[in-house]
Structure formats: structure tokens, C-alpha cells
C-alpha positions in Angstrom: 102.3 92.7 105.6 104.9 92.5 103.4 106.9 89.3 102.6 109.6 89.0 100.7 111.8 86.3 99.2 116.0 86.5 98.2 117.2 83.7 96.5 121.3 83.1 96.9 122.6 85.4 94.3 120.9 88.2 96.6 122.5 86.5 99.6 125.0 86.1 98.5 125.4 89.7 98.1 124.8 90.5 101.5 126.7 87.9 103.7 130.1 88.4 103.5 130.8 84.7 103.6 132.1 82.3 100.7 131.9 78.6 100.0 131.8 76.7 102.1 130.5 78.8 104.3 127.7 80.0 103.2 124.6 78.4 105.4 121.4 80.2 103.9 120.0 78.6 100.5 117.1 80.9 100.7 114.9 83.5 102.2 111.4 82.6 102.0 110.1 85.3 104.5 111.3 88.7 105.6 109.8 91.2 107.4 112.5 93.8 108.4 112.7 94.8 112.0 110.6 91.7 112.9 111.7 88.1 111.2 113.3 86.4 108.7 112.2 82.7 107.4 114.6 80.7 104.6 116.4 77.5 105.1 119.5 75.7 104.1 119.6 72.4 102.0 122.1 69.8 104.1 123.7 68.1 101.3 126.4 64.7 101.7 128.8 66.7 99.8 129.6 69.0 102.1 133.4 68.8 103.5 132.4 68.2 107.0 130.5 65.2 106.8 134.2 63.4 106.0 134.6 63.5 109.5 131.5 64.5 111.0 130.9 61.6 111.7 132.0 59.3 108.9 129.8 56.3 109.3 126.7 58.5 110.4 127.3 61.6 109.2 125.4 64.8 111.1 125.6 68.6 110.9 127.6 69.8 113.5 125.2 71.8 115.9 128.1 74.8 115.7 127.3 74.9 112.0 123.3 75.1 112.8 124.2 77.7 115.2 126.0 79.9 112.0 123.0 79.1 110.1 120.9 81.0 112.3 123.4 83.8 112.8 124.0 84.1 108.9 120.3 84.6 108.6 119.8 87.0 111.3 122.5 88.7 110.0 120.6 89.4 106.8 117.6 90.0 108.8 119.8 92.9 110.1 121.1 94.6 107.1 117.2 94.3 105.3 115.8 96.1 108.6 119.0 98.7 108.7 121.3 98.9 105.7 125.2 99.4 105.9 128.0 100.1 103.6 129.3 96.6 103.3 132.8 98.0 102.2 133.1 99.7 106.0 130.8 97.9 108.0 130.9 93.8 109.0 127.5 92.2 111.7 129.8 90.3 114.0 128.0 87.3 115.9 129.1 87.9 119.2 127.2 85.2 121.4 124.2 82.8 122.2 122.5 81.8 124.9 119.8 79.6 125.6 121.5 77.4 123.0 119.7 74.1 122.7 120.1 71.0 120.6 117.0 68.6 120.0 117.8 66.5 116.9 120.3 65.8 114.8 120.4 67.3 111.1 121.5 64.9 108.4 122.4 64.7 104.5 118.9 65.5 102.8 117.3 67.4 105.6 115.7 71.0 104.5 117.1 73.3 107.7 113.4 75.6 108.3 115.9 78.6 110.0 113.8 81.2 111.5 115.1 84.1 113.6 112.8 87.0 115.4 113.7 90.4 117.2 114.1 90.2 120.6 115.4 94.0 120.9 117.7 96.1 118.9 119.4 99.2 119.7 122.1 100.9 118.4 124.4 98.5 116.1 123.4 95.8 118.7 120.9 93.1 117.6 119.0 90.3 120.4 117.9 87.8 117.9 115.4 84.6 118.6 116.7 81.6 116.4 115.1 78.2 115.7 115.7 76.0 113.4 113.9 72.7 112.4 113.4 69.8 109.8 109.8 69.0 108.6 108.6 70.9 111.4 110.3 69.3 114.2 112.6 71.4 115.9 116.6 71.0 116.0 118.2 73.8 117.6 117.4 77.1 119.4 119.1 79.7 121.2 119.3 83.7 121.6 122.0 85.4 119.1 123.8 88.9 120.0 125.5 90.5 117.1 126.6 94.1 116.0 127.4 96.1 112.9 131.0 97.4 113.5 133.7 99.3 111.7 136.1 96.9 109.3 139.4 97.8 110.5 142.5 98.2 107.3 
């Protein structure tokens, strides 16, 4: 069993997201075609706290959602490898999603996504994600590696 770990600069390589939209701190855990573990640090400087809500400031459950996605995503590309210059993993839908606890500034978001079923350049992903073990949010992810158009 092989388990590896990518810290952001490797991440960062592989997402094709920037700040401040980069949701994945770490991967702790990845076992390509099976799971990915890592988590994201929620921090009170982040810009959508300002609004989110000012007074009592939460992650917004879309943002846990991308967190999940972002990691599956990389879960992806370790299990099947594409040319990043031609190829993009679009999230394309969840289901199941459910929201059990709010995340706040100083939370450590545990993400974890499985393999439901691949085939082709479509992915089924299980995502959870949780702080100190309780869990936050879930749902089922669809994505798919397609072409970069221009």
C-alpha cells in the first residue's frame, strides 16, 4: 500500500487554480485509482469571511464543495495523467450534497474523496469532508478531463 504525500508547491502544480482559489493545503494520503486524503487550513484572512457572515464568519458550504472537487481532481490526474497544456478536469455536478456543520476561521478541513467508478475521462467521486473528526459536508462529485478550447 502505497501512500503518498504532496505538499502545495506539488499542488499547486497540478490544479490549475490560483489564489484565492486554491482549497487544498495538503495531501496527506493518495492512493491513485482509489482515494485521496489532505485538508485545507480555514484561515480569518481569507476574502470571504468580509461578508460571509461578518459578525460570525463561516465557510461557505459552496467553497467546501470546491474543496472536495479540487482534491478529487488531483486524485484524478495522480490515477491518470494528462497534458495540463491541452487538457482541464471540469467539475460538472454533485449529488447527495449534504451540510452538517459549519466550518469556521481555525478549523483544519479533513477532505477526503474515494472512487465511486471511472470510465473514460468521466470520474464518480465520494467526498467528505470534516473538522476534528466530525463531519461537515458530503456529497457525490462527477467531473471529466476535456479538451482546452483556444
Amino acid at each position: 500500500m502505497k501512500k503518498t504525500e504532496l505538499d502545495i508547491e506539488h499542488i499547486l502544480k497540478v490544479l490549475p487554480h490560483a489564489w484565492p482559489f486554491v482549497m487544498v493545503d495538503r495531501v496527506t494520503e493518495l492512493r491513485p485509482h482509489e482515494s485521496i486524503r489532505g485538508h485545507k487550513c480555514v484561515s480569518m484572512n481569507e476574502p470571504w469571511f468580509l461578508g460571509h457572515y461578518p459578525k460570525n464568519p463561516i465557510m461557505p458550504g459552496v467553497l467546501i464543495v470546491e474543496a472536495l472537487a479540487q482534491i478529487g481532481g488531483i486524485l484524478a490526474y495522480a490515477s491518470e495523467p494528462f497534458d495540463e497544456e491541452s487538457s482541464l478536469l471540469y467539475f460538472l455536478g454533485i449529488d447527495k450534497a449534504k451540510f452538517r456543520r459549519p466550518v469556521i476561521p481555525g478549523d483544519r478541513l479533513d477532505l477526503e474523496v474515494s472512487v465511486i467508478q471511472h470510465r473514460s475521462n468521466v470520474w464518480k467521486l465520494r467526498g467528505e469532508a470534516s473538522v476534528d473528526g466530525t463531519l461537515c459536508a458530503q456529497g457525490e462529485l462527477l467531473a471529466s478531463v476535456v479538451d482546452r478550447e483556444g
